[in-house]
KEMAR-325122 format. One line per 8 residues: for each residue y, x, z of C-alpha. Coordinates in steps of 0.5 Angstrom, whole numbers, plus 500, padded with zeros to 3 digits. Layout:
KEMAR-325122
Y X Z | ...
end
This chain:
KEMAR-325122
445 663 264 | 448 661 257 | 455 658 256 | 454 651 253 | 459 646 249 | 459 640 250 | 461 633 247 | 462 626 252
458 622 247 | 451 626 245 | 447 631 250 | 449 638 251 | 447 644 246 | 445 650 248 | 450 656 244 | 452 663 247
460 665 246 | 457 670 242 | 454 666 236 | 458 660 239 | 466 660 236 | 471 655 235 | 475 655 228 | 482 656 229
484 649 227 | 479 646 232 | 482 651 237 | 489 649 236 | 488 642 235 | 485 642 242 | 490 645 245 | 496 641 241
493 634 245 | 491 636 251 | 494 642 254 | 499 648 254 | 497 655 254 | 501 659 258 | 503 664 255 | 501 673 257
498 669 263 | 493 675 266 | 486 672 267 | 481 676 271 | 473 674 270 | 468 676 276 | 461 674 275 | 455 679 274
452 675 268 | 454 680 262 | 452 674 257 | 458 671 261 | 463 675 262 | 463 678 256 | 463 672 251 | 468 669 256
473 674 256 | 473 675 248 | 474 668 248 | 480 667 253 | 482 673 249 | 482 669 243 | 486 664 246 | 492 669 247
491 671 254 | 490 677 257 | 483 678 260 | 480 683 264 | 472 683 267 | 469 685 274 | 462 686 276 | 462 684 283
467 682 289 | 467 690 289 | 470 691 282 | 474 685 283 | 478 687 289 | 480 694 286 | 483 690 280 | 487 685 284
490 691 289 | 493 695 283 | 495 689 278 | 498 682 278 | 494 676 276 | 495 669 275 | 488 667 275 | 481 669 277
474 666 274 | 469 667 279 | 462 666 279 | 460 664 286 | 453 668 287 | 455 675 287 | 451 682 289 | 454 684 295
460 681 297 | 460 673 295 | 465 669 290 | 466 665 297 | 469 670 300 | 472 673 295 | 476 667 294 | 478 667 302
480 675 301 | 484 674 295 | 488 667 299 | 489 672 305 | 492 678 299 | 496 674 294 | 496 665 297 | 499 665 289
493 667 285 | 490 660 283 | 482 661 283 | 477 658 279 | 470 657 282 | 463 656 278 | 457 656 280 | 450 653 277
447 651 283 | 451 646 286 | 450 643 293 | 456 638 297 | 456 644 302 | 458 649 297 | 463 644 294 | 466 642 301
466 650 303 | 470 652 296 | 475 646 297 | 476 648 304 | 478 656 302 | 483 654 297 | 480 653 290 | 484 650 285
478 647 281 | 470 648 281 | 466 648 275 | 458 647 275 | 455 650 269 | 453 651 263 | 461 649 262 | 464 647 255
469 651 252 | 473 644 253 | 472 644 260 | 473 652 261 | 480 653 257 | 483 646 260 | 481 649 267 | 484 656 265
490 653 263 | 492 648 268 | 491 654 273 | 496 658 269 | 501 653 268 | 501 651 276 | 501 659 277 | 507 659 273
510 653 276 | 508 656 283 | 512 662 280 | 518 658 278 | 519 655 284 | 519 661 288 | 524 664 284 | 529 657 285
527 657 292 | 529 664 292 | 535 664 288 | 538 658 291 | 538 660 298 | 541 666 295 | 547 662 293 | 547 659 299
548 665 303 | 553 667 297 | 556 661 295 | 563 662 294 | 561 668 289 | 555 664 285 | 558 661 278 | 558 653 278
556 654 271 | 551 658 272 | 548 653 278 | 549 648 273 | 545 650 268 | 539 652 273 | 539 646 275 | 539 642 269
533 647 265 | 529 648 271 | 521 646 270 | 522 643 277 | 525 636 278 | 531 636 281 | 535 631 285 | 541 631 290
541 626 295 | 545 622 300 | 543 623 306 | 545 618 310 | 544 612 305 | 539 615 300 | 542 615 294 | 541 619 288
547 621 286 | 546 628 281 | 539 628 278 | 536 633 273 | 532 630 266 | 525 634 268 | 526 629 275 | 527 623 271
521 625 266 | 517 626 273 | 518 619 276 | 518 616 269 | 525 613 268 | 532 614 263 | 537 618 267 | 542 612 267
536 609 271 | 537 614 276 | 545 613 276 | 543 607 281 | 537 608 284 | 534 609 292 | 529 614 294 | 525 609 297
525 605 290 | 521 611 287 | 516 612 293 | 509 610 294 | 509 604 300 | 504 608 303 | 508 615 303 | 515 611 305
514 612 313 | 512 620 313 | 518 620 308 | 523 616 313 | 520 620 319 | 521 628 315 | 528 625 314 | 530 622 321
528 629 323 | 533 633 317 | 538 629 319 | 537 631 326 | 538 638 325 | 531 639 328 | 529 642 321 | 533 644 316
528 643 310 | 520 639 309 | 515 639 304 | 510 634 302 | 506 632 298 | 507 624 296 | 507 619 290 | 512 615 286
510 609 283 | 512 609 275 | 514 602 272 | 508 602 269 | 505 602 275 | 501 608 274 | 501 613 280 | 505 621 280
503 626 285 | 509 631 286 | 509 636 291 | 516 635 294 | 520 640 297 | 527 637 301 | 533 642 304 | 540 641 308
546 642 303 | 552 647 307 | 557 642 305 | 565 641 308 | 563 634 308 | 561 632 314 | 561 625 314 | 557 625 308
551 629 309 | 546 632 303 | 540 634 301 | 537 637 295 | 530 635 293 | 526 639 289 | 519 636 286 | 513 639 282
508 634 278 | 501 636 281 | 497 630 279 | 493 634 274 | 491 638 281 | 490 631 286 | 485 629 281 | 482 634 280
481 634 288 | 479 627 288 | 474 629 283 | 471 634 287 | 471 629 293 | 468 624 290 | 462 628 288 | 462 630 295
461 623 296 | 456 622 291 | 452 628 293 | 452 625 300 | 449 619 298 | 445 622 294 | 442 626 300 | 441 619 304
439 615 298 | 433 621 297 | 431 619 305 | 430 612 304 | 424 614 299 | 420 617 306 | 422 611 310 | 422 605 307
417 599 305 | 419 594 302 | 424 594 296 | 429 589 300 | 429 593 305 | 430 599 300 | 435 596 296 | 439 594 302
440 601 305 | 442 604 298 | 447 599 297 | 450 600 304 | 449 608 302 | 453 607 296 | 459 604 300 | 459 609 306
456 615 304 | 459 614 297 | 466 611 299 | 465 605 293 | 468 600 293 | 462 595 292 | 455 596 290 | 449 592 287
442 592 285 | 438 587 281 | 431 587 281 | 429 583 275 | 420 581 273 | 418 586 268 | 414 581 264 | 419 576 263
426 579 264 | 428 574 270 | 431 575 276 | 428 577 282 | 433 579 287 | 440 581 287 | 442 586 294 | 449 588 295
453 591 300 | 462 591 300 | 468 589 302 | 470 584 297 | 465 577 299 | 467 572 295 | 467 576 288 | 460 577 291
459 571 291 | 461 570 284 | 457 574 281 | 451 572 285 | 452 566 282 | 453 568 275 | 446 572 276 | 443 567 279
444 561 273 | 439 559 267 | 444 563 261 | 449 566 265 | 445 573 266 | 444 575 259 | 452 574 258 | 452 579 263
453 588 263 | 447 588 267 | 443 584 262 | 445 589 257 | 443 595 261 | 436 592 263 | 435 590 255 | 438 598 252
435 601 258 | 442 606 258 | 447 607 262 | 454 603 261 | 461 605 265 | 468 601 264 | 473 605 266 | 478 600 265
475 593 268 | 482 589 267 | 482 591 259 | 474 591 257 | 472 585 254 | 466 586 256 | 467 584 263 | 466 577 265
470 578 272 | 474 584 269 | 481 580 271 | 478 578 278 | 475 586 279 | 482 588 277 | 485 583 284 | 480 585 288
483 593 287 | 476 595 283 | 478 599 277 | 472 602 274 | 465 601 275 | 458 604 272 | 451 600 272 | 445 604 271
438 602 270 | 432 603 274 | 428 605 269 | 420 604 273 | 414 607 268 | 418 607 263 | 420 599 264 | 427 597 267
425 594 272 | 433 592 274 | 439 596 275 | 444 598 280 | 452 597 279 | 457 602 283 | 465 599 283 | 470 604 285
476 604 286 | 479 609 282 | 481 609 275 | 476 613 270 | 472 615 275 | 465 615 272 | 466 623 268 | 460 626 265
459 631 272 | 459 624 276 | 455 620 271 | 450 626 271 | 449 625 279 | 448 618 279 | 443 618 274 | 439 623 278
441 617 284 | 438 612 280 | 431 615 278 | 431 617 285 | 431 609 287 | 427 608 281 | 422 612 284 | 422 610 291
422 602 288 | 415 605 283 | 412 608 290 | 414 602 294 | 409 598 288 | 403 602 288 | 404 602 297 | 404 593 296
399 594 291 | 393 598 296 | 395 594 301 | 395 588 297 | 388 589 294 | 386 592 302 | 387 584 304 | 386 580 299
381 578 294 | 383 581 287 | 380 576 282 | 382 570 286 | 388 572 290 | 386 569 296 | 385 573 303 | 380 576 305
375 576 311 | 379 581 315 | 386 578 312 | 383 571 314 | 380 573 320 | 387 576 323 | 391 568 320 | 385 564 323
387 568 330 | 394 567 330 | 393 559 328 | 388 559 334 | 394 562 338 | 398 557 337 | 393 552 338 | 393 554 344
400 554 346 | 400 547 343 | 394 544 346 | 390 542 340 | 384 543 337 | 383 547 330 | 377 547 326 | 374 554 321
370 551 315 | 366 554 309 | 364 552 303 | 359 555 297 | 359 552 291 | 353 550 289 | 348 553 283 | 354 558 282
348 564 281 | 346 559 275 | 352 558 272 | 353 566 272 | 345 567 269 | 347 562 263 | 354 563 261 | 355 571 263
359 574 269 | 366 571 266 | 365 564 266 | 363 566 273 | 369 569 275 | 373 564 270 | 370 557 275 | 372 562 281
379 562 280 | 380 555 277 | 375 554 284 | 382 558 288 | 386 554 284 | 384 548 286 | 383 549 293 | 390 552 294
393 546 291 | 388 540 295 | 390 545 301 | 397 545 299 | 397 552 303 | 394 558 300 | 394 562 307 | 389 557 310
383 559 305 | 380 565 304 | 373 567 299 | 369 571 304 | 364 572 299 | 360 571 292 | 362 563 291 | 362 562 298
370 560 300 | 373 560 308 | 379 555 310 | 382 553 317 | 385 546 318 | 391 549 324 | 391 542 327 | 386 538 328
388 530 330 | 381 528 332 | 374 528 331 | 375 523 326 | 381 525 323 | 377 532 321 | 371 529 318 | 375 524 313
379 530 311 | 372 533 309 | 369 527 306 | 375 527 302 | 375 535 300 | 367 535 299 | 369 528 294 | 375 529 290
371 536 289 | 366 533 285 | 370 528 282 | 374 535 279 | 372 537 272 | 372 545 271 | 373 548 263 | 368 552 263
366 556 256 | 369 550 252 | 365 545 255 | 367 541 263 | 363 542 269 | 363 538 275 | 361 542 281 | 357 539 288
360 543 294 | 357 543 301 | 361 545 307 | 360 547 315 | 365 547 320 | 366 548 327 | 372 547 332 | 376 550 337
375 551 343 | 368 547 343 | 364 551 339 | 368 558 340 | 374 561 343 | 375 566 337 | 376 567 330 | 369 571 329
365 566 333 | 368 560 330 | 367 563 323 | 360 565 324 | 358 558 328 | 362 555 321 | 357 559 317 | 351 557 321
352 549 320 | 353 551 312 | 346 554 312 | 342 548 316 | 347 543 311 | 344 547 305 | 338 546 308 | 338 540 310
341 537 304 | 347 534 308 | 354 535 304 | 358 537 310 | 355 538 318 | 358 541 324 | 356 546 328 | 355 541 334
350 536 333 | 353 532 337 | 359 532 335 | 355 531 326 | 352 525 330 | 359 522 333 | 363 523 327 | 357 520 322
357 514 328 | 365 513 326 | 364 514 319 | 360 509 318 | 364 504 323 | 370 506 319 | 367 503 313 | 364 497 317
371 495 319 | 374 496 312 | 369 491 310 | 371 486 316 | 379 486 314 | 375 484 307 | 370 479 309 | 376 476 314
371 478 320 | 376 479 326 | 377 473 330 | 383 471 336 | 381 470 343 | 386 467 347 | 387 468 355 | 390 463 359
397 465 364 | 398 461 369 | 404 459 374 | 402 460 381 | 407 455 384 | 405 450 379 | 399 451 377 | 401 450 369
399 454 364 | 407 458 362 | 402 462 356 | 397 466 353 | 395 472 351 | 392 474 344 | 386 478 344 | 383 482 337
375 480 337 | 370 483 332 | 365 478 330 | 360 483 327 | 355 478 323 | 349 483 324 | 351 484 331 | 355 478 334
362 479 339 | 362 486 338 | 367 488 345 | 374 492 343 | 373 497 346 | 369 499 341 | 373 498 335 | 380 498 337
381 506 337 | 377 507 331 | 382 501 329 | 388 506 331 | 384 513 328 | 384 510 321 | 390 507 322 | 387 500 320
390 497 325 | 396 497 321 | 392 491 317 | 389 489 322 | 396 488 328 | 399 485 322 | 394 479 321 | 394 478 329
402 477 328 | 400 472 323 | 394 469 326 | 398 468 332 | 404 465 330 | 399 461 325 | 395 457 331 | 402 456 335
405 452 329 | 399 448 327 | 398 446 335 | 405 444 335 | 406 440 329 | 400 437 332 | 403 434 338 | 400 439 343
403 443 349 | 404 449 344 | 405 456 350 | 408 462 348 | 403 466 345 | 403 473 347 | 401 480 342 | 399 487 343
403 491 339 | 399 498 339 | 403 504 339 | 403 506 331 | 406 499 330 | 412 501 334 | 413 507 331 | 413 504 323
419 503 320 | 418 497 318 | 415 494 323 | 422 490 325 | 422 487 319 | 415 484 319 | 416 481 325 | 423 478 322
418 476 316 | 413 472 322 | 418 468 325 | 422 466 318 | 416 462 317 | 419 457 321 | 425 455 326 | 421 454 332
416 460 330 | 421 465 334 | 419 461 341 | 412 462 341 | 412 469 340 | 412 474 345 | 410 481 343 | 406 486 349
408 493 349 | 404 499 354 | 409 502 359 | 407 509 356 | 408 508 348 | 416 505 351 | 417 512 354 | 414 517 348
421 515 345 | 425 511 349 | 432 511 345 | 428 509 338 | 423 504 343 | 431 501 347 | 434 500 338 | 427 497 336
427 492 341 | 434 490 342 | 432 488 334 | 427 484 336 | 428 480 342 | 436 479 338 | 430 475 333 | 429 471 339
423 474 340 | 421 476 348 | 419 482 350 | 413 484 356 | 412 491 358 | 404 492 359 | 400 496 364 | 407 497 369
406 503 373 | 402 507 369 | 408 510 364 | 413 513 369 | 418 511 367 | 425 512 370 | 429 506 375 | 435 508 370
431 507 363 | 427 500 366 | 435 497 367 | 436 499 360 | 430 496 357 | 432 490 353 | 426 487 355 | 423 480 359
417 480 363 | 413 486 367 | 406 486 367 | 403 489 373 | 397 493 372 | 389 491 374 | 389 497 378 | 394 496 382
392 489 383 | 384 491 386 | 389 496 391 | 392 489 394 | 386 490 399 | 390 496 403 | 396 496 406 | 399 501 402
396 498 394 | 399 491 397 | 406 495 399 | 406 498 392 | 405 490 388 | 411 488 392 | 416 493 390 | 414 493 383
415 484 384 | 422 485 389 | 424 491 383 | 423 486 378 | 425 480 380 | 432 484 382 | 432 486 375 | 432 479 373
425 480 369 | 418 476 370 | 413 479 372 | 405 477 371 | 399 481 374 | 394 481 370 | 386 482 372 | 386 477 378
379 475 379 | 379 473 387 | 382 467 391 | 384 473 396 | 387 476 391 | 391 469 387 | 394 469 395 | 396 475 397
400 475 390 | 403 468 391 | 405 470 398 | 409 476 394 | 413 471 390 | 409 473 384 | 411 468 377 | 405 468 373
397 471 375 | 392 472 368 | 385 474 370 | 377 471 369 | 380 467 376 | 384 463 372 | 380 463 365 | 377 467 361
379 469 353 | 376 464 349 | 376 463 341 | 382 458 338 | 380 451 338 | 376 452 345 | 382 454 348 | 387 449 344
381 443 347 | 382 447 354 | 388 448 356 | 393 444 351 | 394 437 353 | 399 432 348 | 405 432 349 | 408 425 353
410 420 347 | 418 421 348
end
């Protein structure tokens, strides 16, 4: 494998050291800026290689090292056991013994040796296995002449350094045995010229009071700054505590001396690692106890250490990002997992990855995984907004396609939120792109901690770690596109029949559980096979998709539509109301469809359609049969010539049967067909008639009197009866104030309201317009409400009525006993009179029906509320109701209901002349 030099701003460009050389002045300069050379230091290289161990040594040699080279681990040991060596470059795959164990055999022989290890096929465990045996740096090849040189030295210099401190260590605790014959002088000048940062220190109070220039230059301030300065002002907050507990075991006398490593914090904020070593001074003075301490620089060798960690952590998340491609499917999911991969596996402090549409640029989703929610947040925002992505680093890398690191986030102008990254402890960051098919489909974004974090060995591996994502989010493209096309219609997008078949059971499912009935339609669109003959294939193709268009829209749900075949579409109506209401609904599809104008080869086209349906679970109990059943009644409405049909020919002959009484009620509101009948209530006790019931009628001018039981629920169905129940209000209120201002014995005429009155809205309103038609209007209005529709929602019926009757109006609950309603909710009702359903009063003939009229009048009455039984026919009855102390009785007895002016000459006397 050939040595390589490289530069941090182009790609790497292959030379061997032997035709490869550095100009003298290049050398130096390099040198000069960025390192020392160690001056004599040995260095001994092992590596099989010979194309790299010899341009190596020759190039150390140049550098002014001594140099020596070996084979193997063999050769190795044998140069080692008779010479001394500073550092040794080895190679970690070696024939025989490997460069592993060679590093543990050289640290068991000579600890003070400093080991540089390379190899060119680098794994996270090698990594972690090198570190642990004690290399002082790990180099992956092909390395630069840069990168060797600056390795080599640094190795020489804290071998030298190691060195020196022994030999202080050395010479200081020869002057402690002899100290009466050790010169001050001399003392002094060690301890002023020494390559080691040197302070004496109060024990007891911690105290700097004797300090060298190598010791201030380490923490990075003035001697005159170290006159008046405390250890603790020096020291990392995070290391104080196992500073203090080292001290309080020193000054114990449990040991005379501790070494650590630990951090100052420079004024500037920087951080220095050192490697402190503290003793116990032999001192005549008791009372005030001191200690020498001795610190080495070591931040050079810490992040070299944080280097090879953090490349750990990247090959571990580089290792978990490369198992989510066999696992997931889906991109959220995948984009989830990297991130949460990212800030556990990659120790980072955030991570994100936005996805973006290729076509048009624009965002899709962001997912990310951190500590720090409300920057998230933030950013999420920006990314989200109209404008503010394409102000952003990531807009950029998408649009260049190249990879962009900040090692500096609180000085790079191109940051957006480099203050708040800065606050947040984040102080580097790199964004990649998820290049897909040679398009950015979005880009990964990685804060860290740590300052100039992202170098060109860990720049490499996230590269790797972003193609990998790239790769799982283009295999996840290509599964959703099968299972797309295996599912769906490619020309239209919509379902098809597997897919509809599969939706279709899941709404039948919930039909079940809610009770209600569905129905399954198809459709074919008429003289399709001609269209394509005349205009070719793409017109064809063209007036599907526009068909798909314009039943996704008219549907409002494309998951309710399907083409299940050349021009026959499949759809399911999930709730079906009535009978009726399915019919109107396809009636109006089948209408607005022809009315719709389809572009077709420059010219616009309107279409007929014809349609079969059959229902759940009248004509089937599954989607298949329903499906087939559907088809079925499609073919006999072709056949036939009919727009739409049923599968049951009973159900077509209902619905026809409802439509065309739909339009005839239509047309009575609009030719004023409707009458009122009115039903006289008569007082027992009085005989008088207290009021009347207004009764709808139909005077159909083909057919009579039609009776309403025939027209009232179509009425409801349609929602006609909202026109209808108004008119009736008005009618009502109309009669009762002509026969009043004509001097007759006007009653309170009484008004069914039917349930979806009540539940409009706006239906206290229209009867506050009614009784404002005059001051006396609200005495003549009585409104009747079935027991039932109260206690479908008796919080909305109690605030309704209460506004009502606050208008003057009375109130009635019909139909009482059929309802079910509750003793307390009963006391509640803002309510006047009860009125005793007809069964109840047919079931007076047994001992147990008459027990039942006479709790409901005794209830009532209890309740201060009048109570009227309807459907009295008989004197028998009239008596047991009377003996029963029942108010007001209405029935066929009494008098039938019978048009206005029949019951005004009837029943409405003048009032007495006052």
């Amino acid at each position: 494998m050939a040595w390589t030099t490289t530069s941090a701003h182009a790609p790497p460009m292959r030379a061997s050291w032997a035709t490869s050389r550095f100009s003298a002045g290049g050398s130096a300069a390099v040198r000069s800026v960025h390192w020392e050379r160690i001056a004599m230091s040995r260095i001994l290289i092992v590596d099989d290689e010979k194309n790299i161990r010899v341009p190596l040594r020759s190039f150390l040699l140049d550098e002014g090292y001594t140099v020596e080279i070996a084979e193997d681990a063999t050769q190795a040991q044998a140069l080692l056991t008779n010479g001394a060596w500073d550092v040794v470059v080895s190679d970690i795959v070696l024939p025989g013994v490997s460069g592993v164990e060679l590093l543990k055999a050289i640290r068991a022989a000579a600890p003070d040796v400093q080991v540089i290890m390379m190899t060119g096929e680098p794994t996270a465990e090698t990594a972690a296995e090198v570190v642990r045996s004690g290399a002082s740096d790990y180099l992956i090849k092909p390395v630069g002449k840069s990168a060797i040189l600056r390795a080599v030295a640094h190795a020489a210099k804290v071998k030298q350094l190691d060195d020196n401190r022994r030999h202080l260590e050395d010479e200081l605790r020869a002057a402690k045995e002899a100290a009466l014959r050790v010169s001050e002088n001399r003392f002094k000048t060690m301890f002023e010229q020494s390559p080691l940062g040197i302070a004496l220190i109060d024990s007891s109070v911690g105290y700097i009071y004797e300090v060298n220039s190598r010791f201030a230059e380490i923490v990075g301030r003035s001697m005159a700054e170290m006159a008046s300065i405390d250890w603790l002002q020096l020291t990392h907050p995070d290391d104080v505590k196992a500073d203090l507990d080292n001290m309080a075991l020193l000054n114990s006398g449990r040991m005379d001396r501790f070494q650590m490593d630990k951090r100052y914090l420079r004024l500037d904020g920087t951080v220095v690692w050192i490697n402190m070593t503290i003793a116990a001074l032999m001192i005549e003075d008791k009372t005030h106890p001191r200690h020498i301490c001795m610190i080495q620089d070591i931040t050079e060798r810490k992040e070299a250490e944080a280097r090879i960690a953090h490349l750990n952590r990247v090959y571990a998340m580089l290792k978990g990002i490369n198992s989510l491609i066999v696992r997931v499917h889906d991109h959220n999911e995948l984009f989830q997992d990297a991130c949460r991969v990212a800030t556990e596996a990659g120790g980072f402090r955030m991570a994100m990855i936005v996805s973006v549409d290729r076509r048009t640029k624009r965002l899709i989703s962001i997912v990310s995984a951190g500590k720090d929610d409300a920057l998230l947040v933030d950013i999420k925002a920006v990314m989200s907004s109209g404008g503010g992505m394409q102000s952003t680093l990531i807009s950029r890398v998408i649009e260049e396609k190249e990879a962009v690191v900040s090692n500096n986030v609180r000085n790079d102008s191109r940051l957006l939120f480099g203050k708040k990254y800065a606050a947040a402890g984040i102080h580097s960051l790199a964004v990649l792109p998820l290049v897909v098919s040679g398009e950015a489909s979005g880009a990964l974004a990685l804060y860290a901690r740590e300052s100039i974090l992202f170098e060109e060995d860990e720049m490499k591996l996230l590269t790797e770690l972003a193609d990998d994502v790239a790769f799982a989010m283009d295999h996840i493209n290509k599964r959703e596109r099968l299972n797309y096309l295996a599912y769906h219609d490619e020309l239209t997008g919509l379902a098809n029949r597997d897919l509809f078949i599969d939706r279709a059971a899941q709404y039948i499912r919930s039909a079940i559980s809610g009770e209600h009935k569905l129905a399954i339609g198809l459709l074919d669109l008429e003289g399709f096979k001609n269209i394509n003959d005349s205009f070719g294939r793409p017109a064809g193709d063209s007036l599907l998709k526009q068909m798909a268009g314009w039943l996704t829209h008219f549907t409002q749900d494309a998951n309710l539509l399907a083409r299940i075949g050349a021009d026959h579409f499949a759809f399911v109506v999930p709730d079906v109301e009535t009978n009726g209401h399915l019919a109107k609904w396809i009636e109006q599809l089948v209408t607005t469809f022809l009315e719709h104008s389809f572009q077709l080869s420059d010219a616009k086209f309107r279409i007929g359609i014809k349609v079969g349906a059959a229902l759940f679970p009248e004509d089937g109990d599954d989607a298949d049969t329903l499906l087939r059943n559907a088809e079925a009644a499609l073919k006999k409405a072709k056949a036939g010539g009919h727009r739409f049909l049923f599968y049951s020919q009973r159900m077509t002959e209902e619905v026809a049967g409802k439509l065309t009484l739909e339009n005839q009620l239509r047309q009575a509101i609009d030719h004023e067909e409707f009458v009122l009948h009115y039903q006289p209530k008569v007082n027992l006790l009085s005989g008088k008639i207290t009021s009347a019931e207004a009764l709808i009628r139909w005077s159909d001018p083909r057919t009579g009197l039609v009776p309403p039981g025939m027209f009232i629920p179509v009425l409801e169905e349609t929602g006609l009866i909202h026109e209808v129940g108004r008119w009736a209000l008005r009618k009502a209120m109309s009669d009762y104030l002509r026969w009043r201002a004509a001097g007759l014995a006007a009653v309170r005429l009484a008004v069914n309201v039917s349930p979806q009155q009540l539940r409009n809205t706006n239906f206290v309103d229209e009867i506050r317009q009614v009784v404002a038609l005059d001051a006396h209007a609200a005495d003549g209005l009585e409104l009747e409400i079935t027991e039932s529709l109260i206690m479908d929602d008796v919080a909305l019926s109690i605030a309704s009525l209460q506004a009502i009757r606050a208008l003057g109006v009375t109130i009635a609950i019909d139909d009482f006993g059929t309802g079910y309603s509750s003793l307390s909710y009963l006391s509640k009702l803002p309510i006047d009179t009860l009125k005793i359903d007809r069964s109840f009063v047919i079931e007076m003939e047994s001992p147990e029906g008459a027990a039942l009229v006479s709790t409901i009048i005794i209830l009532a009455h209890a309740l201060k509320l009048k109570v009227v039984a309807e459907g009295v026919e008989t004197d028998m009855q009239s008596r047991q109701l009377l003996s029963l102390n029942c108010d007001i009785v209405q029935g066929f007895l009494f008098g039938k209901p019978v048009p206005a002016e029949i019951f005004e000459a009837t029943y409405l006397a003048p009032l007495p002349l006052q």
